[in-house]
C-alpha positions in Angstrom: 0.0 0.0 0.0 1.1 3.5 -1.0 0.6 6.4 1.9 0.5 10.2 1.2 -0.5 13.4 3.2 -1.7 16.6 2.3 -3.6 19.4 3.6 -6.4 19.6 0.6 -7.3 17.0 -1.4 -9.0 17.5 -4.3 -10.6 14.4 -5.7 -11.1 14.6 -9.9 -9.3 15.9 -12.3 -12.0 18.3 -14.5 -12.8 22.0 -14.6 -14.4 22.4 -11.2 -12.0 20.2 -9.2 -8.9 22.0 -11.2 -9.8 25.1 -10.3 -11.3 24.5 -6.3 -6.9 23.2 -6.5 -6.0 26.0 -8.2 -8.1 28.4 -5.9 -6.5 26.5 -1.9 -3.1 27.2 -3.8 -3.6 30.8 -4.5 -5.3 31.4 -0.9 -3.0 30.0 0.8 0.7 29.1 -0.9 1.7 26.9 2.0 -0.8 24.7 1.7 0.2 21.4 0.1 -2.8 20.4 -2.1 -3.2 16.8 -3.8 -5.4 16.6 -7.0 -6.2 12.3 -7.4 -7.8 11.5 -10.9 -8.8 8.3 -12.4 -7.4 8.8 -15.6 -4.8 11.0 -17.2 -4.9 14.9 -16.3 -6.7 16.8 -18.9 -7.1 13.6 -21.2 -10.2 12.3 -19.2 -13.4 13.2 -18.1 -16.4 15.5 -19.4 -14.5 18.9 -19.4 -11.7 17.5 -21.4 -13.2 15.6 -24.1 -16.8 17.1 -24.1 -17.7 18.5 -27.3 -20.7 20.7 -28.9 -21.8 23.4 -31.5 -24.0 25.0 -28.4 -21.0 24.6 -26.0 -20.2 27.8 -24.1 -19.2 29.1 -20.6 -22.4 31.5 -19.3 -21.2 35.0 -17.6 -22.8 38.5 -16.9 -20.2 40.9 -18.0 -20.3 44.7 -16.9 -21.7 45.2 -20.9 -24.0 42.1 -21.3 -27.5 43.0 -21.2 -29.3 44.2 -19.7 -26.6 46.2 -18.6 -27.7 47.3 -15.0 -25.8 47.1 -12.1 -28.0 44.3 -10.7 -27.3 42.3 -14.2 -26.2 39.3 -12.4 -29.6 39.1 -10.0 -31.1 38.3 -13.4 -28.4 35.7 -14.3 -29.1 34.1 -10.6 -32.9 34.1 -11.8 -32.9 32.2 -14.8 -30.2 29.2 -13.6 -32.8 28.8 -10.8 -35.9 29.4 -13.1 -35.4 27.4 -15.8 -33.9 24.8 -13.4 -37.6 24.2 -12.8 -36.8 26.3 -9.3 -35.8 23.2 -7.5 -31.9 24.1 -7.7 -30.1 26.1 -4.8 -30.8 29.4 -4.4 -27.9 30.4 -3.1 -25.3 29.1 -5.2 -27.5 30.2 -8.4 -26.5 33.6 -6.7 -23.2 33.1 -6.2 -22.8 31.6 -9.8 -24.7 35.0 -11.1 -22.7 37.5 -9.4 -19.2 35.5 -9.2 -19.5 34.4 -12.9 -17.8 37.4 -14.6 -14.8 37.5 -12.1 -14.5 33.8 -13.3 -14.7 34.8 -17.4 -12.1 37.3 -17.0 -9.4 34.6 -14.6 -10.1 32.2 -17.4 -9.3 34.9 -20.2 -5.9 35.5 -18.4 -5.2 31.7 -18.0 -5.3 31.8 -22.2 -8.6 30.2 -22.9 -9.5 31.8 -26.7 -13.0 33.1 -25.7 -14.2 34.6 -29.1 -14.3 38.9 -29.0 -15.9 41.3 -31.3 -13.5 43.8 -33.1 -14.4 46.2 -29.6 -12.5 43.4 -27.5 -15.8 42.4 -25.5 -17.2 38.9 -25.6 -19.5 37.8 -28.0 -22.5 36.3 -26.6 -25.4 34.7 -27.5 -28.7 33.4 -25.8 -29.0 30.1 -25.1 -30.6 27.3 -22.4 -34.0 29.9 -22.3 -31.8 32.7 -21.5 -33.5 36.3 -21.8 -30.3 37.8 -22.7 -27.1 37.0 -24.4 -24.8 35.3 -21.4 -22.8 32.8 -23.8 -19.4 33.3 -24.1 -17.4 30.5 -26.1 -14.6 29.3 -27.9 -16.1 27.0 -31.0 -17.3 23.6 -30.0 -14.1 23.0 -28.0 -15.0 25.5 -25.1 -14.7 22.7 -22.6 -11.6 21.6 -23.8 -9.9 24.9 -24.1 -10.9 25.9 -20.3 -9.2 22.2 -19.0 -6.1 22.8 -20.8 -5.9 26.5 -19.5 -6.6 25.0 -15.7 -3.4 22.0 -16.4 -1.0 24.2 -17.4 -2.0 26.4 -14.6 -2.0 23.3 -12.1 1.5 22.5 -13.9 2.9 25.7 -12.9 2.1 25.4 -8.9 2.9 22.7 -6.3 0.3 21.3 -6.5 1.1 17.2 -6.3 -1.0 15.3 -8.8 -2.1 11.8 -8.5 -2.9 10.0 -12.0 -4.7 6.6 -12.9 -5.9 6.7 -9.2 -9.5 6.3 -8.8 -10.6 7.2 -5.2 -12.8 4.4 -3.5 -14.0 5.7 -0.2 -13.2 7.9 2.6 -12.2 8.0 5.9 -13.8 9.2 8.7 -11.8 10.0 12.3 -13.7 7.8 15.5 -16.9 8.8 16.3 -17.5 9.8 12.4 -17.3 13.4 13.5 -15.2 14.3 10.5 -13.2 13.1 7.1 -9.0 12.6 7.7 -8.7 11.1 4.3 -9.2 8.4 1.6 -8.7 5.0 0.3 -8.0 4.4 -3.5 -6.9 2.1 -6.0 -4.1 2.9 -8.2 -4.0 1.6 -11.6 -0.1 1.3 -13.0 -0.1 2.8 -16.7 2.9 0.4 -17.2 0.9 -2.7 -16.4 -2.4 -3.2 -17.1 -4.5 -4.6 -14.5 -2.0 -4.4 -11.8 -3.5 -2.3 -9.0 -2.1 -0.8 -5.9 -4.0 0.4 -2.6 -3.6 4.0 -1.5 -4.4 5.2 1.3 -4.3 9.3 1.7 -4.3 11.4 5.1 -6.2 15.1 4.5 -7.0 17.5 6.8 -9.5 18.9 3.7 -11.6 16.8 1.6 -13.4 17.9 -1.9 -15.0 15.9 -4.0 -15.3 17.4 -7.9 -15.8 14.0 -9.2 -18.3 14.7 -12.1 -22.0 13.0 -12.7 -23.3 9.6 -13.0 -24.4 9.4 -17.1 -22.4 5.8 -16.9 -25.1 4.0 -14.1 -27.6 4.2 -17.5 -27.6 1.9 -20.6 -27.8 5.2 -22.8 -25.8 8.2 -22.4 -23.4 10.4 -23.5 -20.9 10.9 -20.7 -17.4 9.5 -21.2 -16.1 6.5 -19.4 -15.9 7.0 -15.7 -18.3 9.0 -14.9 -20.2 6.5 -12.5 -21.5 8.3 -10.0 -18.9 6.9 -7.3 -18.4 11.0 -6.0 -21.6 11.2 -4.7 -22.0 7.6 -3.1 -18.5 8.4 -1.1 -20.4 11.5 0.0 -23.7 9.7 1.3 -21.4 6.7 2.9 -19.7 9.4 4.8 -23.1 10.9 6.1 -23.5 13.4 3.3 -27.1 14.7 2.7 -28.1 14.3 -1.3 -30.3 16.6 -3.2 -32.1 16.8 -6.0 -30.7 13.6 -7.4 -33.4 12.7 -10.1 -32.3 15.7 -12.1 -28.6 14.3 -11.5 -29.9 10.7 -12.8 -28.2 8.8 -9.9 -31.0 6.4 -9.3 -30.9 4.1 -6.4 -28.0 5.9 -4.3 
């Protein structure tokens, strides 16, 4: 068995758990942080490989309509509106107002976000959007926004884990919090031989993607099986709305 120890771990290897490593490192430099993926960084998962004509990253810019200072309130609206208003408040907020702080980091990390000659985003409406909130790259959007987030990862110390697929975690005595997690590490160089991890944290996230691979028909890449969420609920987790994440029988 393989040991390791780290302040943060960050278990997944796409956009959101990329950037949640890139974000403990920026807070706070001393922190050692551990990113664990299953496959290979930026080669695996939905954000990497995902691909669509409609694909785009939604933000409310100081010029996207309609142009008010409360913009983003409407932003916050529709996520949660035409989420059939079952979604979290909160974080529709915090996605609303946050989300053009996050478009401009991105746009300085070197992901190609198409411009009109004026230099602003071009947008367009989309998802039952009143106004234009689309900004995007081509169909690659995805793809361009995980490499931006690797070679950001690759430039910090930021310890990264590949071919590792986290199995469970570990609760301290009394379940009264999570000091870590058990995986299985898959050696590239032979197939099919495996190796236990175990991994001592002090801070646990999870950004482990959905569960498209527990149905017969889906689109999601290999991997995505749902195994995030059913770590959380074994560790006392509370799940919710988990019919619109199709993760039946957790």
């Amino acid at each position: 068995m393989k040991f390791y120890s780290c302040d943060v771990l960050i278990v997944g290897g796409g956009g959101a758990a990329l950037r949640a490593a890139i974000a403990a490192k920026e807070t706070a430099p001393g922190l050692r942080v551990m990113v664990v993926t299953k496959g290979t960084l930026g080669k695996s998962g939905v954000t990497a490989i995902a691909c669509s004509d409609r694909m785009a990253f939604h933000a409310t810019l100081p010029y996207t309509e309609p142009g008010t200072a409360d913009s983003w309130r409407r932003h916050a609206d529709d996520v949660y509106r035409i989420g059939g208003c079952v979604s979290d408040w909160d974080l529709a907020e915090l996605h609303g107002k946050h989300s053009g702080a996050a478009f401009e980091y991105l746009s300085r990390l070197g992901v190609p976000f198409v411009r009109k000659e004026d230099g602003r985003a071009d947008q367009f409406i989309t998802d039952g959007s009143e106004y234009a909130r689309a900004c995007y790259t081509g169909p690659r959007t995805a793809n361009h926004i995980e490499e931006a987030l690797v070679r950001k990862v690759r430039t910090m110390d930021i310890q990264v884990i590949e071919h590792t697929m986290i199995a469970d975690l570990i609760l301290s005595e009394g379940h009264s919090r999570m000091i870590g997690a058990f995986g299985i590490e898959r050696r590239a160089a032979k197939q099919g031989e495996e190796t236990s991890v175990a991994i001592s944290a002090k801070t646990i996230v999870l950004g482990t993607g959905g569960a498209g691979n527990a149905f017969k028909v889906h689109v999601f890449p290999p991997g995505m099986d749902g195994s995030g969420y059913a770590m959380a609920y074994r560790a006392g987790a509370e799940l919710v709305n988990m019919e619109l994440r199709k993760l039946a029988g957790v």
